[in-house]
C-alpha positions as a Markdown table, in Angstrom:
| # | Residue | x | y | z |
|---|---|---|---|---|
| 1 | Unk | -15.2 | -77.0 | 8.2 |
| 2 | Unk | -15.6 | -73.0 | 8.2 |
| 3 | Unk | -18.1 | -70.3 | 8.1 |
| 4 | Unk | -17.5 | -67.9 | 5.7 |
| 5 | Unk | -19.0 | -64.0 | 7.1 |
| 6 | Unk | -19.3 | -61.6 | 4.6 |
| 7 | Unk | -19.5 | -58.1 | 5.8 |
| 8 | Unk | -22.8 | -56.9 | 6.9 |
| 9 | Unk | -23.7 | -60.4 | 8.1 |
| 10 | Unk | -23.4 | -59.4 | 11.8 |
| 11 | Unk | -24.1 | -55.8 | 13.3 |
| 12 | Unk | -21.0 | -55.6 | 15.9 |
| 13 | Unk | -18.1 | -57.5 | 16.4 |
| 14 | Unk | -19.1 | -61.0 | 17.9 |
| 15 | Unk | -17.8 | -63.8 | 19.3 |
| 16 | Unk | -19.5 | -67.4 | 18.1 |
| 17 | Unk | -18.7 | -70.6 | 19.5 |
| 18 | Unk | -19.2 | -73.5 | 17.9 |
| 19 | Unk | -19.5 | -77.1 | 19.1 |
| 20 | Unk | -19.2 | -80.3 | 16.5 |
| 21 | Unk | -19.7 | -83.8 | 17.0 |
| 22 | Unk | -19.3 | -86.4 | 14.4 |
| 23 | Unk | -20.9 | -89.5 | 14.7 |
| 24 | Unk | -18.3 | -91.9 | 13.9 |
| 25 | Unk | -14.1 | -91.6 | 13.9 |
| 26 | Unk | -13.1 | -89.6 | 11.3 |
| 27 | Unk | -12.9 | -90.6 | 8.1 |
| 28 | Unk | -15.9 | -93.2 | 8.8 |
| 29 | Unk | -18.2 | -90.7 | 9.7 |
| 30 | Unk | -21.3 | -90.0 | 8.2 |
| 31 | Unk | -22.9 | -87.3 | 9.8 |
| 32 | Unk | -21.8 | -83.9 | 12.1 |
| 33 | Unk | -23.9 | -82.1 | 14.2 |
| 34 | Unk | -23.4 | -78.4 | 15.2 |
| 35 | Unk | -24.1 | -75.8 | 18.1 |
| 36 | Unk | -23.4 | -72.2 | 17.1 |
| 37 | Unk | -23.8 | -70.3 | 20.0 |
| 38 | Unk | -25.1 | -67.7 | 20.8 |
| 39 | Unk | -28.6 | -68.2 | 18.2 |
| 40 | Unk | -28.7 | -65.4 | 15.7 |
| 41 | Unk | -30.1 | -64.0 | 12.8 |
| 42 | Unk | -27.4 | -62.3 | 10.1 |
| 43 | Unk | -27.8 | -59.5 | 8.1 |
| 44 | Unk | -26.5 | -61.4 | 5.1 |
| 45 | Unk | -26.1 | -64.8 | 4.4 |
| 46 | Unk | -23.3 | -67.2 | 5.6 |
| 47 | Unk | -21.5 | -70.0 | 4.3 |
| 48 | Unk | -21.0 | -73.5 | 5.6 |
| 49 | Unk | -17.9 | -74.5 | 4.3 |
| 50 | Unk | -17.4 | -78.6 | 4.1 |
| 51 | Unk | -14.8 | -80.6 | 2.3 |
| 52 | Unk | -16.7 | -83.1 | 0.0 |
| 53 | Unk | -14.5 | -85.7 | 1.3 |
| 54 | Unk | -15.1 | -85.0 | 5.1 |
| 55 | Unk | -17.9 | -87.2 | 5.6 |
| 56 | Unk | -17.4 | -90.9 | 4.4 |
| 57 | Unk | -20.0 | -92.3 | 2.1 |
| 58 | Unk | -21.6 | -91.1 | -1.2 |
| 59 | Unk | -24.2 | -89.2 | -2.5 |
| 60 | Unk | -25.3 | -85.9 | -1.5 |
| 61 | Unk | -24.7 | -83.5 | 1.6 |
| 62 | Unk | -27.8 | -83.1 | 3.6 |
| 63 | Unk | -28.1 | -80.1 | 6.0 |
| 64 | Unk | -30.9 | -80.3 | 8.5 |
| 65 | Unk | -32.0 | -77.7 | 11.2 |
| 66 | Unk | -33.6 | -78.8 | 14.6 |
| 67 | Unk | -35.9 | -76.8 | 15.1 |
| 68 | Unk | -36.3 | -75.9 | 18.5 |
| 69 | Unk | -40.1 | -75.1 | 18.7 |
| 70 | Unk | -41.2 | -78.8 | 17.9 |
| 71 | Unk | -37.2 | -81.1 | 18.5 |
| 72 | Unk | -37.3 | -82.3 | 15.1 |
| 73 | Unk | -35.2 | -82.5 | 12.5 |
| 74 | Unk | -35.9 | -80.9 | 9.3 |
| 75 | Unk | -33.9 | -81.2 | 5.7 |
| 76 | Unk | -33.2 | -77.0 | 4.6 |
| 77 | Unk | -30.7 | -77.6 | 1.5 |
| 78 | Unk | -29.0 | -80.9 | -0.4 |
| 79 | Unk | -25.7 | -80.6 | -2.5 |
| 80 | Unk | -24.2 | -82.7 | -4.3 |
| 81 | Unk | -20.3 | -82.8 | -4.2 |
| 82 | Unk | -18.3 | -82.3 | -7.7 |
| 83 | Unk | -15.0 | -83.7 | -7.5 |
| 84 | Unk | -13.2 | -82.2 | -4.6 |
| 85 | Unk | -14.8 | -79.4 | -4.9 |
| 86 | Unk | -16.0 | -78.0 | -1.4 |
| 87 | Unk | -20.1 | -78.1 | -0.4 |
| 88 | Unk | -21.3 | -74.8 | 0.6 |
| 89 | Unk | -24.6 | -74.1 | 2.4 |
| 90 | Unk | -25.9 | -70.3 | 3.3 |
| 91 | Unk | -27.2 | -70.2 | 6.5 |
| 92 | Unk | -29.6 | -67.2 | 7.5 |
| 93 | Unk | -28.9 | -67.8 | 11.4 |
| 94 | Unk | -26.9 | -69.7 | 13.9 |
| 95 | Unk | -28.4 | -72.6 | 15.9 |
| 96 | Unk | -28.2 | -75.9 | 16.0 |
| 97 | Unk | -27.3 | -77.9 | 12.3 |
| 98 | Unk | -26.5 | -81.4 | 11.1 |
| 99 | Unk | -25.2 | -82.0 | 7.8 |
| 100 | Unk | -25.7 | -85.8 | 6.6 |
| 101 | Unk | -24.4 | -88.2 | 3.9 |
């Protein structure tokens, strides 16, 4: 997993810290939840970088923002992996993010 910053996405230089949780072992999981911190917005949009072959299953990629105002989930973007070809999501902001299979 990565995040891909292309210039102009953040004003200043900025450190992010992010916290992931899968919710399985690896390799069995089918869903990871992340905390970027601190919440931003960026200047330009940022990629979400997953292997297709890091969550276990098939299908698509589900990425899902909880939104903080009302604690639920909701589905922003679906992809579905091509080979082993990577999934890529643009994010407009850091917060909190799960991405499902």
């Amino acid at each position: 997993v990565m995040s891909v910053f292309p210039r102009g996405a953040l004003p200043a230089a900025t450190t992010i810290t992010a916290t992931m949780q899968l919710n399985g072992p690896a390799g069995q999981a089918t869903r990871i939840d992340f905390d970027f911190q601190p919440s931003m917005s960026f200047g330009k949009p940022v990629q979400l970088v997953l292997a297709s072959s890091y969550l276990a299953g098939s299908g698509p990629y589900v990425l899902w923002y909880l939104n903080p105002n009302t604690g639920a989930w909701e589905k922003l973007d679906e992809q579905t992996p091509t080979g082993s070809l990577a999934v890529v999501f643009l994010l407009d902001h850091y917060s909190q993010y799960g991405v499902s299979r």
